[in-house]
ROMI-816652 format. One record per atom (N, C-alpha, C): residue in three letters; x negated, y, z negated. Coordinates in steps of 0.02 Angstrom, whole numbers, plus 50000, padded with zeros to 5 digits. Atoms other than C-alpha are relative to their C-alpha. Layout:
// residues N
alaXYZ...
This chain:
// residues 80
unk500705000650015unk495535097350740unk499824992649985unk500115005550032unk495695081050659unk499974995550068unk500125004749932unk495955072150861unk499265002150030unk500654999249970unk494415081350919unk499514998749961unk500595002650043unk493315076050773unk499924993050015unk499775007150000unk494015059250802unk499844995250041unk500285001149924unk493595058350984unk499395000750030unk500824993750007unk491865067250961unk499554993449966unk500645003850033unk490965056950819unk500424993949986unk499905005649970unk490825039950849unk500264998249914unk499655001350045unk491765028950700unk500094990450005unk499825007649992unk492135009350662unk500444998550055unk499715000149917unk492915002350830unk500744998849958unk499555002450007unk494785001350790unk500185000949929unk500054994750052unk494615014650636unk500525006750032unk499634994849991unk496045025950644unk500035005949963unk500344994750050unk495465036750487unk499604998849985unk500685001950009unk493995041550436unk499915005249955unk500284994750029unk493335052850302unk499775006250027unk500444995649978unk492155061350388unk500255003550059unk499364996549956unk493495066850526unk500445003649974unk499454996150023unk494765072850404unk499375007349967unk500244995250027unk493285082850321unk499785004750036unk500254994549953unk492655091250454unk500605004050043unk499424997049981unk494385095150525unk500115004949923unk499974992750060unk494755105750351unk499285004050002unk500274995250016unk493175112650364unk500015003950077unk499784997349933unk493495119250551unk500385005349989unk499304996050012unk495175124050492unk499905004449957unk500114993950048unk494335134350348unk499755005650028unk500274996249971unk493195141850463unk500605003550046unk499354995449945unk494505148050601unk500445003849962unk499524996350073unk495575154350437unk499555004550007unk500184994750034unk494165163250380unk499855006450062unk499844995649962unk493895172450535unk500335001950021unk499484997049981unk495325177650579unk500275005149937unk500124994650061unk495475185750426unk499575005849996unk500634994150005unk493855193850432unk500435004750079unk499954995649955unk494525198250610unk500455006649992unk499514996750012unk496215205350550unk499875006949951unk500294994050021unk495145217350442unk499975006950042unk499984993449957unk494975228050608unk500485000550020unk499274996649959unk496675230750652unk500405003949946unk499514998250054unk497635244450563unk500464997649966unk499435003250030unk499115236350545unk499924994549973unk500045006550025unk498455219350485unk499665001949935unk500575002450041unk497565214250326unk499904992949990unk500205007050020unk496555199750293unk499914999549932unk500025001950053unk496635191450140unk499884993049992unk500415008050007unk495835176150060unk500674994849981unk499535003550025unk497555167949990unk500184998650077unk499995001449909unk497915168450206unk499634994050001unk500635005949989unk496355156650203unk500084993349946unk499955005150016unk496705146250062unk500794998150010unk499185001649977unk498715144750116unk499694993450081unk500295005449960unk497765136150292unk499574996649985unk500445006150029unk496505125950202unk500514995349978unk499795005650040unk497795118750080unk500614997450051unk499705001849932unk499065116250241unk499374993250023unk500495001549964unk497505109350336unk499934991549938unk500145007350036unk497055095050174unk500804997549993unk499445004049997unk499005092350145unk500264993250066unk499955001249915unk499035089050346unk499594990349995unk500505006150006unk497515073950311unk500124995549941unk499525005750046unk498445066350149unk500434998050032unk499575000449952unk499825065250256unk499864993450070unk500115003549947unk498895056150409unk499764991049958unk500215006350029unk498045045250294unk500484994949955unk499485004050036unk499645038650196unk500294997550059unk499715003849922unk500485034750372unk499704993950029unk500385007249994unk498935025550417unk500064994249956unk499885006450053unk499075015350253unk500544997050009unk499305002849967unk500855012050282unk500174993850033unk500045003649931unk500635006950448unk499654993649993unk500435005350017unk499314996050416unk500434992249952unk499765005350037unk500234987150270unk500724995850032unk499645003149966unk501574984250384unk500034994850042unk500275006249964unk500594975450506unk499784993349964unk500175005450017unk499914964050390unk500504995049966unk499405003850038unk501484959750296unk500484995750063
């Protein structure tokens, strides 16, 4: 989610993170959670449950701390 936000809305030229990319990728990722959940309601054998949804949200923000410490990293590498 976070490459197609990335690729989508435009951003500082030569901006490899961006707020407003990681946020809308978790909220994507909440949405697609939450339906699938809601979906898994109609199948006997499944249940949906909200801990399902926040288990891929908090995945989903771990995922964007993650990108954004790499970027920092990286960055401080180059400059050093």
């Amino acid at each position: 989610m976070f490459r197609a936000w990335r690729a989508t809305l435009p951003g500082v030229s030569g901006t490899v993170w961006n707020f407003r990319w990681a946020f809308n990728a978790v909220m994507m990722t909440t949405l697609v959670a939450s339906l699938d959940e809601w979906h898994q309601t109609f199948i006997p054998s499944r249940t949906g449950t909200v801990s399902d949804v926040l288990l891929d949200m908090t995945g989903a923000m771990a995922v964007q701390i993650l990108i954004f410490l790499l970027v920092r990293v990286r960055r401080a590498q180059e400059l050093a």
